[in-house]
LOMIVO-246307 format. One record per atom (N, C-alpha, C): x, y, z. Coordinates in steps of 0.02 Angstrom, whole numbers, plus 50000, padded with zeros to 5 digits. Example, Ala and Ser with C-alpha at 12.3 -4.5 7.8 and 13.67 -1.06 7.14 Angstrom:
residues 2
506604971650390506154977550390506604983550390506424988850354506844994750357506455000250394
//
This chain:
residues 346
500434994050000500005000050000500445006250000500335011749962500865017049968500745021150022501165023550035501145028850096501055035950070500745038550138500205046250149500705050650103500775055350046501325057250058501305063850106502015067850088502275071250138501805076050136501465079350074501195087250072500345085550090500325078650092499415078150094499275082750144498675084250130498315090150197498255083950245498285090250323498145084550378497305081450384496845082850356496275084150344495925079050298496135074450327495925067150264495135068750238495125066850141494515066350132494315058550106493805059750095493445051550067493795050150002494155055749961494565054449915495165052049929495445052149997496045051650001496085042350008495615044650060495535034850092495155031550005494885031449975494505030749912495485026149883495685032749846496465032149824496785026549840496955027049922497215023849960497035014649965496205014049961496135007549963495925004549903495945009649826495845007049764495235007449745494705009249785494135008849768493645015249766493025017049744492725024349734492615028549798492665032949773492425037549841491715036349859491285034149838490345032849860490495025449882490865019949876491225013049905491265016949971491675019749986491805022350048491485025850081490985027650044490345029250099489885027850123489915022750069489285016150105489675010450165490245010750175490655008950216490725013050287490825018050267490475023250321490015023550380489285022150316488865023250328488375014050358489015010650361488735003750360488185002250316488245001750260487834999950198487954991550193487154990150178487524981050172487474980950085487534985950065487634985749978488474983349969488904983150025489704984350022489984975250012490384973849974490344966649979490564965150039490824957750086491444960450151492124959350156492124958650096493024958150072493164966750075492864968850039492834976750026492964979150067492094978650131492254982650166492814982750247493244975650229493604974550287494394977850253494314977650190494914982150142494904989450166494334991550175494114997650169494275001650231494114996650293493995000350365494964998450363495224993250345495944994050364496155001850353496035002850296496135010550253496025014750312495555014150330495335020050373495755018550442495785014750487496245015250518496745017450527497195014350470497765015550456497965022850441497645026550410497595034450410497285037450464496925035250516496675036950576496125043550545495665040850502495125045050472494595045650541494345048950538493605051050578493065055350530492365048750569491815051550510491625056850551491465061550504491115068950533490395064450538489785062950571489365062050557488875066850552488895070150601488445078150583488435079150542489015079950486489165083750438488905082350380488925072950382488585068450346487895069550326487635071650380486935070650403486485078350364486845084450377486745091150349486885087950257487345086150259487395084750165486945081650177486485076750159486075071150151485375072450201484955077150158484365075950194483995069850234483935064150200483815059250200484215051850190484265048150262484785040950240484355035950190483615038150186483075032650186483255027050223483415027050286483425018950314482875021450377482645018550416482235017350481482535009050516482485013050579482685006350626481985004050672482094997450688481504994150705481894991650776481644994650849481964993650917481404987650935481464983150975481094976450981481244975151052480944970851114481134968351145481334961751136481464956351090481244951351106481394947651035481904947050997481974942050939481764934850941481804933550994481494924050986480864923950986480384927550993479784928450982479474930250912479094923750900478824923550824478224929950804478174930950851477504937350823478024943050810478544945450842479014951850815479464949950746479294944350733479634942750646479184942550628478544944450608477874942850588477764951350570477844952750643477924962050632478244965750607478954963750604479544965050552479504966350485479164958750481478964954950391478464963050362477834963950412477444969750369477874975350381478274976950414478604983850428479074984250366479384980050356479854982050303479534980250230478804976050212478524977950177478494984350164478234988350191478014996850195478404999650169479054996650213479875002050202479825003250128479934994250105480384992950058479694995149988479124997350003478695000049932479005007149923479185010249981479325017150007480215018349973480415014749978481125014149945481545016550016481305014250074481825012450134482035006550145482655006950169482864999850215482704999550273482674994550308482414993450382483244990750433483154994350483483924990850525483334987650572483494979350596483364979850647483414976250714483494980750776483944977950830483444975050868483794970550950483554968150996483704970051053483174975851091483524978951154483584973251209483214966851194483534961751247482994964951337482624967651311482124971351392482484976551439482934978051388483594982951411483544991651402483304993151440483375000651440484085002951403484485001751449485165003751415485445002751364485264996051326485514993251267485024997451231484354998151233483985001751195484135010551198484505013451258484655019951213485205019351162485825015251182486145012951139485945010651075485755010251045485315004451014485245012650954484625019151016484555023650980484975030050952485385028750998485905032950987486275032550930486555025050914486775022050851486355024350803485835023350797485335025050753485395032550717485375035650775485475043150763486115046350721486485042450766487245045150729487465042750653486945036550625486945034850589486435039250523486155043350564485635045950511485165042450503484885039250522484215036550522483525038650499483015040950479482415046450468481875045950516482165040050548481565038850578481685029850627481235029150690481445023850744480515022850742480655014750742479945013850770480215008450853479955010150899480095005250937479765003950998479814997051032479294991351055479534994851118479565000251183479855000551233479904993651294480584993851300481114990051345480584989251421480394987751447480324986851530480744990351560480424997851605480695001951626480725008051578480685007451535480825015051479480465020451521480855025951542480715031951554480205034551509479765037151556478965039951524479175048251475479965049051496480085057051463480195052951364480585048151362480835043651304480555047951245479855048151225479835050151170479675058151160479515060951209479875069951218480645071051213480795066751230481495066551207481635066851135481325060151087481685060851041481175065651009480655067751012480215072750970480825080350991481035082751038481535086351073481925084751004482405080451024482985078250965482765080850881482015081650864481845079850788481785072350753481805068350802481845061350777481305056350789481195057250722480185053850699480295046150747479815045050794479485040850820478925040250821478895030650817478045028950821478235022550890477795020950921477845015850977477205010450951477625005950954477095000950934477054992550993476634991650997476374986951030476134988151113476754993551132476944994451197476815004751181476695005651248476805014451234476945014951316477455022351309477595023351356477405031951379477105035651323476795040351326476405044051289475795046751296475255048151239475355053551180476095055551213476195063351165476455060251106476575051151092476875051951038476545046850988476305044150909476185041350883476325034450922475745030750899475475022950922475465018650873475625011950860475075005450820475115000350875474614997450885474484993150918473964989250895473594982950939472974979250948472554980950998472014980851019471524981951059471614974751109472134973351150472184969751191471544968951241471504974551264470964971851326470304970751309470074972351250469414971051221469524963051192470044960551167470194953351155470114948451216470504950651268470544945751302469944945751360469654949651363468894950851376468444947751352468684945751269468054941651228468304933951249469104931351272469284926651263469004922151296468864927051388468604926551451468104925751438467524930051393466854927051394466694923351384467254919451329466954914551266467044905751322467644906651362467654902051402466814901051471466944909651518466204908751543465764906351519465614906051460464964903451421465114894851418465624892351403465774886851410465544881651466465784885551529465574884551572466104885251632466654886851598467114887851666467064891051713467224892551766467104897551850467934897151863468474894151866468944893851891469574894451833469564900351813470224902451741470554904351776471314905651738471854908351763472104910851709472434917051718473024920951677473614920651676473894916751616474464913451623474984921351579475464919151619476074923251568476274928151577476994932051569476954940051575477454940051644477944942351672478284943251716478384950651733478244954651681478404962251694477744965451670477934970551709477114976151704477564982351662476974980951596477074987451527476484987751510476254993251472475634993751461475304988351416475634983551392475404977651360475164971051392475484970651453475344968251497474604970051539474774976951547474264979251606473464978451554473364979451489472814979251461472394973951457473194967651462472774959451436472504957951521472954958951563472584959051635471934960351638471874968351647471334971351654470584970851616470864966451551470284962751514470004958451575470364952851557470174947251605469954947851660470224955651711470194956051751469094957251747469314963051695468404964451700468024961551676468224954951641467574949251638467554945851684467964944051722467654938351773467294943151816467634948551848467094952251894466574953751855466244954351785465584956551766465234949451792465584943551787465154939651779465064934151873465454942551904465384936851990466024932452001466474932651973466984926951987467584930652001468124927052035468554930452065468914928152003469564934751994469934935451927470874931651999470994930252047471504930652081471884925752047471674920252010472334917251966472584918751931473054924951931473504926851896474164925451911474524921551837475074918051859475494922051822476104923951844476774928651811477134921851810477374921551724477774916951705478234922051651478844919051621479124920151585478784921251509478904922951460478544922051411478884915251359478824911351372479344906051344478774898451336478894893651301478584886851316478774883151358479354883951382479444880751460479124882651500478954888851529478614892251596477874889551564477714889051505477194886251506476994878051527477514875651503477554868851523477714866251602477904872451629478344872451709477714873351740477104878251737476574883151754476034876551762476014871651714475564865151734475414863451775475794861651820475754858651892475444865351937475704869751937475324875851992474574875751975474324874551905473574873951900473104868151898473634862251914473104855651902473174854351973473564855952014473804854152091473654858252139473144860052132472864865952184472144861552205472104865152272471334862352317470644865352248470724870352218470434870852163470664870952099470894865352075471134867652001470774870651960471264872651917470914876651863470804873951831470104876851765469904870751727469904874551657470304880151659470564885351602470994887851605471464889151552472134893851551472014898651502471864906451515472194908751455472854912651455473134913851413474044913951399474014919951378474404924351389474614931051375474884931351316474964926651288475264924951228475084917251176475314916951122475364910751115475924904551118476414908151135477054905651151476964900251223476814904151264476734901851339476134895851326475694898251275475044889351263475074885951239475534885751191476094881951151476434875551225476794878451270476984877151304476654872351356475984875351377475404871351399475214864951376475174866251328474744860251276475544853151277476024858551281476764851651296476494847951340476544851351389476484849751463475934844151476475224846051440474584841251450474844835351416475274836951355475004830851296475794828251366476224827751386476764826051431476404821051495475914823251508475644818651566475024816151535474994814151477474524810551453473754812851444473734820751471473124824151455472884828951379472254829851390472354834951310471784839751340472184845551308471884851151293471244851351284470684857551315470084856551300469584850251313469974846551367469724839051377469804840151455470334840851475470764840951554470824848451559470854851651526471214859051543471114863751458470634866751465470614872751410470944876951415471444879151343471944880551371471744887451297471764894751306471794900351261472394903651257472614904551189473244908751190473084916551155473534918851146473384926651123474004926851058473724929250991474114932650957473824930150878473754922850898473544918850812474194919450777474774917250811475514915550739475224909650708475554908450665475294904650586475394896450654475784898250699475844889450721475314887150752474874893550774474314891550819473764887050793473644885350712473254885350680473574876650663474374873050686474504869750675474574865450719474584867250782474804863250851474354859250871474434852750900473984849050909473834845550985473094847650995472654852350960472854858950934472234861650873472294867650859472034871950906472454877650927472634881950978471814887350973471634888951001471054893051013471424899151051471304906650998471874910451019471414918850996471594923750986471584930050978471864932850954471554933850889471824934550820472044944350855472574944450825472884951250823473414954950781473234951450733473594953150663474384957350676474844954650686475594957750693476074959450627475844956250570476004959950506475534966950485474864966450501474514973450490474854977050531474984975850598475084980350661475914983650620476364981450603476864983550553476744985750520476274984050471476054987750426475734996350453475414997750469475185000950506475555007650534476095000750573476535007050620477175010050573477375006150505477825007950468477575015650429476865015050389476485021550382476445026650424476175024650498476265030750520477005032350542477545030850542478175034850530478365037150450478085034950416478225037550345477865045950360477065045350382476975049650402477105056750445477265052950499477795058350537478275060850531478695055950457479225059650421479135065450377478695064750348478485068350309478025074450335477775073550386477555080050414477655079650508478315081850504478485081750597478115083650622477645090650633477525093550656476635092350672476545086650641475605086650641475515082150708474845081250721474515080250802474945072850798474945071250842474985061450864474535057850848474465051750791474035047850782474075042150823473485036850838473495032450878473105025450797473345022150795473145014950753472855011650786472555008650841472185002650879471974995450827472094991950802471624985850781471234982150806470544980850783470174975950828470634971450829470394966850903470584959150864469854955250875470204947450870469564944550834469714936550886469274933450914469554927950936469294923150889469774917750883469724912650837469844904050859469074902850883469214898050916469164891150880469794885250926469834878650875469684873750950470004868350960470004863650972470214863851046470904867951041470854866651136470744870251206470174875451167469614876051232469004873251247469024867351188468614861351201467714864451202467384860351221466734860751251466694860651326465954859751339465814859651410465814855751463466554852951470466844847851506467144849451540467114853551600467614854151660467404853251719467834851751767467834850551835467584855451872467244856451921466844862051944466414867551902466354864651837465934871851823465114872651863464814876651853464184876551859463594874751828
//
């Protein structure tokens, strides 16, 4: 590789490093700019370059040239969870009609990783963050970034009303989920799932919570589990082994009834037979598990869909009121909340 010469300005440009590693000056800015257009032979050629001359990106500076990165980042709690790749899938639909790219990270339920997370974002030029708030997110979060100029929408989860929403109508779902079992004939359900209190949480509660009291029954089986198919499969025994078992589960999710239905078909019971068991969300597996899962349809590719528009929107006009998206949902019942076969009903 040749060396700096003596008269170069101290003031390295993208032409210099460009020269230096053989390749164009716009190569080197999608390198920059972490572009996955860059091959990674290139761009590990490329960052040597830059080292080795001890370059520094102006990013401000970046950011004033270039109105627009067209990219948006998508903040998540939770990658192993099949409904936020579901949500993804319609979000970057949107992007990608729109001619954006989508980045997108996993704050892991991490406050801290998630300012990180936005900060990167920022310095990167971003146009815009849609994101799922972390457990714990400070209620100032999105005065903040409206403060900053930096288009947010909150989706699934919100942590304050001043700023754009997409969501589902959680507590009106799991309200219908609760009825649909009362009618069945159950008296003794429980609320499976959920370890932390966010407003996603507190809605599917407070459903459940206000059907059983409309209908006289105490709502106190509420079980805090992990959101996982083990805690669902672990959570079995606390509801078949009680002076009153329960003779219903519904799941804060469908992940956690997934988990349930292990657990029954594990000790030789089934679903909707021994234990009606409701999940929440309707992923494509619910419709495959056996039994088929009786769940609450809440469409998580619309809900992307949805929340990707209204940040297109808020890009395009910062300054207009806060919209809110809500979706009905819809319960969609199959096989294992069974009929009117349980132990203590009335």
């Amino acid at each position: 590789m040749r060396e700096k010469s003596a008269d170069r300005p101290d003031r390295l440009t993208l032409a210099d490093v460009a020269e230096q590693a053989g390749v164009s000056r716009a190569t080197v800015s999608l390198v920059l700019r972490g572009s996955p257009l860059v091959a990674e032979s290139t761009r590990v050629k490329v960052r040597g370059v830059l080292d080795e001359l001890g370059y520094v990106y102006n990013r401000s500076a970046a950011s004033m040239r270039a109105a627009r990165s067209r990219t948006v980042g998508l903040l998540i709690p939770g990658l192993s969870n099949p409904f936020f790749a579901e949500m993804a899938a319609g979000v970057d639909q949107i992007l990608d009609e729109a001619g954006l790219a989508l980045f997108l990270a996993d704050s892991n339920e991490s406050v801290a990783k998630q300012e990180r997370v936005i900060l990167r974002m920022r310095e990167h030029g971003a146009d815009g963050i849609l994101i799922c708030p972390a457990v714990g997110t400070p209620k100032d979060l999105i005065s903040r970034l409206n403060a900053w100029k930096f288009p947010v929408v909150q989706t699934l989860r919100h942590v304050s009303p001043q700023g754009d929403y997409a969501s589902a109508d959680y507590e009106i779902g799991m309200d219908r989920a609760t009825e649909h079992l009362i009618r069945l004939g159950h008296r003794r359900i429980a609320f499976v799932g959920g370890e932390h209190m966010h407003s996603a949480y507190r809605e599917r509660r407070d459903g459940f919570v206000a059907c059983m009291r409309r209908h006289g029954l105490s709502p106190e089986l509420i079980i805090k589990t992990p959101l996982t198919r083990q805690a669902g499969i672990d959570v079995l025994s606390l509801l078949l082994e009680q002076d009153e078992p329960a003779t219903a589960a519904i799941c804060f999710n469908d992940v956690v009834a997934f988990g349930l239905l292990l657990g029954l078909a594990d000790r030789g019971l089934q679903a909707g037979v021994d234990l009606a068991v409701v999940g929440f969300d309707d992923l494509v597996e619910a419709s495959l598990s056996r039994p088929p899962l009786t769940t609450v349809a809440t469409m998580p590719n619309q809900i992307g869909q949805d929340a990707a528009r209204l940040l297109l929107r808020r890009i395009a006009n910062p300054h207009g009121p806060p919209e809110r998206v809500i979706l009905p949902t819809r319960l969609v019942v199959r096989e294992s909340c069974g009929m009117l076969r349980c132990r203590g009903s009335a």
